[in-house]
C-alpha positions as CSV (number, residue, x, y, z in Angstrom):
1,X,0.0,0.0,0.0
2,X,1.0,3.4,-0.7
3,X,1.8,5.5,2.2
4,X,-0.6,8.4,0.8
5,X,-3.9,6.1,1.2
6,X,-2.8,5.9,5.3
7,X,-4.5,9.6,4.4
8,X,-7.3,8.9,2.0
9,X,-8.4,5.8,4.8
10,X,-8.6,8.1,7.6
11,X,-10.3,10.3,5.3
12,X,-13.2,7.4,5.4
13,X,-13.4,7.3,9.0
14,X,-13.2,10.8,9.6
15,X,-14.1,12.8,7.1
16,X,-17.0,11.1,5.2
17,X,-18.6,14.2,3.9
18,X,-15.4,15.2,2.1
19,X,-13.5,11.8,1.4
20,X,-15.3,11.1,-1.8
21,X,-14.3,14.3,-3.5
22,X,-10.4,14.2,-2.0
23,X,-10.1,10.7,-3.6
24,X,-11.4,11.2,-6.8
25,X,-8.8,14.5,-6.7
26,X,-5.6,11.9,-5.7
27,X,-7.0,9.2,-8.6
28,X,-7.4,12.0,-11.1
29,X,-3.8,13.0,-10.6
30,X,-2.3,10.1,-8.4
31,X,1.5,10.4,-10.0
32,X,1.2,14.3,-8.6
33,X,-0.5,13.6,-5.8
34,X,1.5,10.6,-4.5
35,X,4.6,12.8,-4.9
36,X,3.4,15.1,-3.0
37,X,1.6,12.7,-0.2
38,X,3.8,9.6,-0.1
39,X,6.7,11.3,1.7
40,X,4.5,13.6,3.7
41,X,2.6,10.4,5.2
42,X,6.6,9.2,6.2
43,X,7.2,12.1,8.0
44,X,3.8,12.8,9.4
45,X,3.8,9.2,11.3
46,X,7.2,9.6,12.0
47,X,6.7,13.1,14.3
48,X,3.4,12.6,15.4
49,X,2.7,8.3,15.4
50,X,-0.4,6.6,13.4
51,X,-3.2,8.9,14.9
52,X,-1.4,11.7,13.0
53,X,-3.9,10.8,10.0
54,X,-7.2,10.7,11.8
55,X,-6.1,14.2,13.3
56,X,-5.5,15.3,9.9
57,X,-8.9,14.1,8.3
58,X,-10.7,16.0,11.3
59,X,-9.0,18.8,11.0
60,X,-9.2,19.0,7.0
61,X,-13.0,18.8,7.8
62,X,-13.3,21.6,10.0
63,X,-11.1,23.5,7.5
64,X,-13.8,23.0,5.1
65,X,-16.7,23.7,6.6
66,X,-15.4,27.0,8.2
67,X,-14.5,28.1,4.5
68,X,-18.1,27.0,3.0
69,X,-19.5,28.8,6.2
70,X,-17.2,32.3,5.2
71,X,-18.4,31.6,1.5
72,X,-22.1,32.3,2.6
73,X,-21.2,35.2,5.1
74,X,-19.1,36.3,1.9
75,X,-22.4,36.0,-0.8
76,X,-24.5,37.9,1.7
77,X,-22.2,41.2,2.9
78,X,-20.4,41.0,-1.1
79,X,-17.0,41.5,0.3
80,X,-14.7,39.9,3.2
81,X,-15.6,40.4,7.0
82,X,-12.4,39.4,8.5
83,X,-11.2,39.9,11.9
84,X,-9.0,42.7,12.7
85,X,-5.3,41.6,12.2
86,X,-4.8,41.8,16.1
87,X,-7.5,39.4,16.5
88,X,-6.4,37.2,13.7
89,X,-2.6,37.0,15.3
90,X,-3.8,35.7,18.7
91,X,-6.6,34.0,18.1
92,X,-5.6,32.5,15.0
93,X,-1.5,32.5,14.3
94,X,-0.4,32.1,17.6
95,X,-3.1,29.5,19.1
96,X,-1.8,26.1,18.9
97,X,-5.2,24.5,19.3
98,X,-6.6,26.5,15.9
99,X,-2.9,26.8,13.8
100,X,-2.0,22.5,14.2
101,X,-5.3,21.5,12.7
102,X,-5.2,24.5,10.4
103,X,-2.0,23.4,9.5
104,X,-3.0,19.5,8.6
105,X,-6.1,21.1,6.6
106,X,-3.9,23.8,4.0
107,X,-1.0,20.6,3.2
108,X,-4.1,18.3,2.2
109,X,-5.9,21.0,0.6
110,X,-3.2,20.6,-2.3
111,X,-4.0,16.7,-3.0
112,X,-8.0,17.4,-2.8
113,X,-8.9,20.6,-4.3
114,X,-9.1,20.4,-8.1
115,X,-8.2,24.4,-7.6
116,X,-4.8,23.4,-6.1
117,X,-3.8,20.7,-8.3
118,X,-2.0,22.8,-10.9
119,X,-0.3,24.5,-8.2
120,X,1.6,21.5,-7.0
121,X,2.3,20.6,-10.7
122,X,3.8,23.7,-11.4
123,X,5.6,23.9,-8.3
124,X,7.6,20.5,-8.8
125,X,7.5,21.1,-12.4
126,X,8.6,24.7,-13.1
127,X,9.8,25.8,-10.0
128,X,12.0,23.2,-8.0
129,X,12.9,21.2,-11.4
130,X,14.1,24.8,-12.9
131,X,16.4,25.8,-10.4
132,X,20.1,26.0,-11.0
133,X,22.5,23.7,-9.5
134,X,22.9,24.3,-5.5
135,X,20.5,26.9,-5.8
136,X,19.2,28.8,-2.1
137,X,15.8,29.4,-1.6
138,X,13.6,31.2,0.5
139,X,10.1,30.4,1.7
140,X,7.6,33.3,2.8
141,X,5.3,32.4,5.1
142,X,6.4,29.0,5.4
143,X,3.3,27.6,7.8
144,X,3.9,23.9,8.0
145,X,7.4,24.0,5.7
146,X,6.0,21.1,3.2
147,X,6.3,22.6,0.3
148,X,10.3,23.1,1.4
149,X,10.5,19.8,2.5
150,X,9.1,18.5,-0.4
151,X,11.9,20.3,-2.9
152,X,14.5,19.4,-0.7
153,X,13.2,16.1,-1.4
154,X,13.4,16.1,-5.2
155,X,16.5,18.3,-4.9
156,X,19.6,17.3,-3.1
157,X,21.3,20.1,-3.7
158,X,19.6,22.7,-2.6
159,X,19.5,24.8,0.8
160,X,16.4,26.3,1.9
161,X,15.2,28.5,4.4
162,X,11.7,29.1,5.9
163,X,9.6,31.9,8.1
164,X,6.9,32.3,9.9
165,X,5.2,34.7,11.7
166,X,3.4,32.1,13.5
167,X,5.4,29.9,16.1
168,X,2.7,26.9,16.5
169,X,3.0,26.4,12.4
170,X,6.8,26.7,12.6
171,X,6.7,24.2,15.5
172,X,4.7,21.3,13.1
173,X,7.8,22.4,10.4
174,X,10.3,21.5,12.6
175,X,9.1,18.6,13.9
176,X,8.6,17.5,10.1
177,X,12.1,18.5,9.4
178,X,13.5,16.5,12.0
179,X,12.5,13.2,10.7
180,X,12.7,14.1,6.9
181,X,16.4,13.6,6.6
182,X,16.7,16.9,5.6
183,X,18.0,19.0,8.5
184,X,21.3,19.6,7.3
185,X,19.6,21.7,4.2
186,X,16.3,23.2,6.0
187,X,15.9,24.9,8.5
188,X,12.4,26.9,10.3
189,X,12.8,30.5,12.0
190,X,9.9,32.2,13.2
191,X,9.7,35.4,11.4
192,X,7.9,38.4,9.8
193,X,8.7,37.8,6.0
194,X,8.1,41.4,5.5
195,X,10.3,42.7,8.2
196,X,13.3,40.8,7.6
197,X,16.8,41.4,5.5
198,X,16.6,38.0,4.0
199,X,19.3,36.8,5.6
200,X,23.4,36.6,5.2
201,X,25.0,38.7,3.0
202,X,22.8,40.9,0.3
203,X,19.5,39.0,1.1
204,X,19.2,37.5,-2.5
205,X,18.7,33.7,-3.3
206,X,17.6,31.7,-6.7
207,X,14.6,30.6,-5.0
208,X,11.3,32.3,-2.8
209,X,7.9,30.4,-2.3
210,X,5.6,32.5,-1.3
211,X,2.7,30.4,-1.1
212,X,-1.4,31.4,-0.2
213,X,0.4,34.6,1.6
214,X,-0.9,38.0,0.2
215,X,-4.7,37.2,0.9
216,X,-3.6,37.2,4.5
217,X,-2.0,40.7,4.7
218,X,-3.6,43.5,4.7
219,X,-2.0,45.3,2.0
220,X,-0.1,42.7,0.0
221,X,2.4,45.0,-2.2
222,X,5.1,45.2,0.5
223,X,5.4,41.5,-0.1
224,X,6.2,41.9,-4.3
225,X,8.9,44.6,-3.3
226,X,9.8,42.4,-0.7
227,X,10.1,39.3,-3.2
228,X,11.6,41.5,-6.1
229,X,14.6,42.6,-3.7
230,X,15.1,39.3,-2.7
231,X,15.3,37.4,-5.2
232,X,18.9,37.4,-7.6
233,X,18.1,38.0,-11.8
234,X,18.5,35.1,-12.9
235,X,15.9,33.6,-9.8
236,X,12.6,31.9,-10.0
237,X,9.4,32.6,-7.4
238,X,6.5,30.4,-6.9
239,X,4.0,32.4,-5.9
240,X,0.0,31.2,-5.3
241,X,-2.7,33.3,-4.2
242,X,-6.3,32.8,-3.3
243,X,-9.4,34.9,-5.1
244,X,-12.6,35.4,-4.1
245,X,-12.1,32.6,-1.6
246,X,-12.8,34.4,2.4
247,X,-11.7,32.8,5.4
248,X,-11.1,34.0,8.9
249,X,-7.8,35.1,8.1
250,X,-7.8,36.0,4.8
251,X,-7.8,40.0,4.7
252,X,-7.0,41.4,1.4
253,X,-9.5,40.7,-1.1
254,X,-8.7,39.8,-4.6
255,X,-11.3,39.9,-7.6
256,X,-9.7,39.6,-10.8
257,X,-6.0,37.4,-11.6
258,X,-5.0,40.5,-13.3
259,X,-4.8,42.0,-9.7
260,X,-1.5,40.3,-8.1
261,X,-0.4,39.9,-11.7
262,X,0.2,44.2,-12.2
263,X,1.4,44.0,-8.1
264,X,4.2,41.5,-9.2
265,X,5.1,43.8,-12.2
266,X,4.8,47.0,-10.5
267,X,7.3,45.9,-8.4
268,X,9.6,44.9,-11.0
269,X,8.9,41.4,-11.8
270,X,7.6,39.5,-14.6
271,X,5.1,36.9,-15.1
272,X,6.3,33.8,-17.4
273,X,3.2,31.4,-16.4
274,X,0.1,31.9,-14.4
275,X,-2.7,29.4,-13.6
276,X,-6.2,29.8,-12.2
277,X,-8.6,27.3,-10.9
278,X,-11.6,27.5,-9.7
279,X,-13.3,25.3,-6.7
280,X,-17.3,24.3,-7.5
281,X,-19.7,26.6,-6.3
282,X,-23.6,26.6,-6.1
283,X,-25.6,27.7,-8.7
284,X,-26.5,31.6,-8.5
285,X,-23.8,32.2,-6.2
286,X,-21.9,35.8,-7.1
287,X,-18.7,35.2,-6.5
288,X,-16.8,31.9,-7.3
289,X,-13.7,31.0,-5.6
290,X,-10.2,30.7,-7.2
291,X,-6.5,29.5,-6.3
292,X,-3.7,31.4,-8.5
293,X,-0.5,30.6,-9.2
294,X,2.4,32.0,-11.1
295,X,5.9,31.6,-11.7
296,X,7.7,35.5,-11.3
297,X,11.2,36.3,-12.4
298,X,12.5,39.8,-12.6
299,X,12.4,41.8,-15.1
């Protein structure tokens, strides 16, 4: 058996309402998807121990309802409600009890959301495939440090970095990274990614993920000047974004793909692929929620 179905089972016990949907996502893409989930299962049994995947399924569940329940407070006021960003950074970023499930529930969103599938394909594909040889990168916003983990997996050679603001999500990344194998390549700092030099010497790298960040601030431009200084010419970024798509800590609301698209140029970097995917949504519903992503260089 395939250490990804150790997911998709616990899925069946735990999270019948959604389990149909999130295996018909892994079978429609299982050589993606098992990529992505085989080595996380290792890891995620390896920190935590077997009940790691029924914790997962529950909290994937909650995940989902919340965001169908922000989706109809969304339809009826016809923009976000968020918290305050005070509110959102106790009661959300630095509560164990909300980030650790939270966490479980944005890693398996990637796997079963037909939105997110393209992201994880151009990720491995035209990100962490593309980059030079020993290449540094840089992830924003790192939350539970997969999607590091995962290209220090295909990539050997690389040395990677990752923030958070949040010390409960940087806590699940380093207890990942201790059992990945990987700990002499990745390490976890809790951190503002927008208040931060980068790191040694000038700041650059060839890499930065900055993945499902800019919904969450409240003005998400810093974060392209940010990413443009950051990154060296010749450098790749992954970044995603969500549209249209509320939560409780999603702040800065995006309507159109052309709207991070003229941030990332306006801060002097250039789009050479985008993708944009959109989840199911009822039938008269307004707005319909949308996961982009794009690969940036600089101009």
């Amino acid at each position: 058996m395939e250490h990804a179905e150790l997911f998709l089972e616990a899925m069946d016990r735990k999270a019948k309402m959604f389990a149909r949907s999130a295996r018909a996502t892994f079978n429609a893409n299982r050589e993606l998807c098992t990529w992505l989930m085989n080595p996380l299962a290792r890891w995620a049994e390896a920190a935590y121990g077997s009940a790691v995947f029924d914790a997962a399924a529950r909290g994937y569940a909650e995940y989902c309802v919340g965001v169908a329940k922000a989706q109809k407070i969304y339809e009826s006021a016809g923009k976000y409600t968020p918290e305050s960003m005070p509110e959102i950074i106790s009661g959300v970023y630095e509560d164990e009890g909300y980030m650790v499930p939270y966490m479980w529930a944005a890693i398996l969103i990637y796997p079963f959301w037909p939105s997110m599938i393209s992201h994880i394909a151009m990720f491995r594909d035209e990100f962490v495939r593309r980059l030079p040889r020993n290449a540094t990168v840089r992830e924003l916003a790192a939350g539970h440090g997969v999607l590091s983990l995962l290209a220090a997996e295909e990539r050997p050679d690389l040395q990677i970095e990752g923030t958070d603001i949040s010390p409960p999500a940087v806590a699940v990344a380093n207890r990942l990274l201790a059992v990945s194998g990987h700990a002499g390549r990745v390490c976890f700092a809790v951190k503002d990614a927008l208040n931060s030099d980068g790191g040694a010497g000038d700041g650059r790298c060839h890499g930065i993920i900055s993945a499902m960040l800019a919904e969450h601030l409240s003005d998400p431009k810093p974060l392209f000047k940010t990413i443009s200084h950051q990154v060296l010419p010749d450098g790749l970024v992954f970044f995603s974004t969500a549209l249209e798509s509320p939560q409780r800590d999603h702040v800065f609301e995006y309507n159109e793909e052309s709207q991070p698209l003229q941030m990332a140029e306006r801060a002097g970097l250039r789009v050479s692929r985008l993708a944009s995917d959109a989840s199911a949504t009822p039938p008269g519903f307004r707005f319909k929620p949308r996961a982009t992503a794009m690969i940036l260089r600089s101009r």
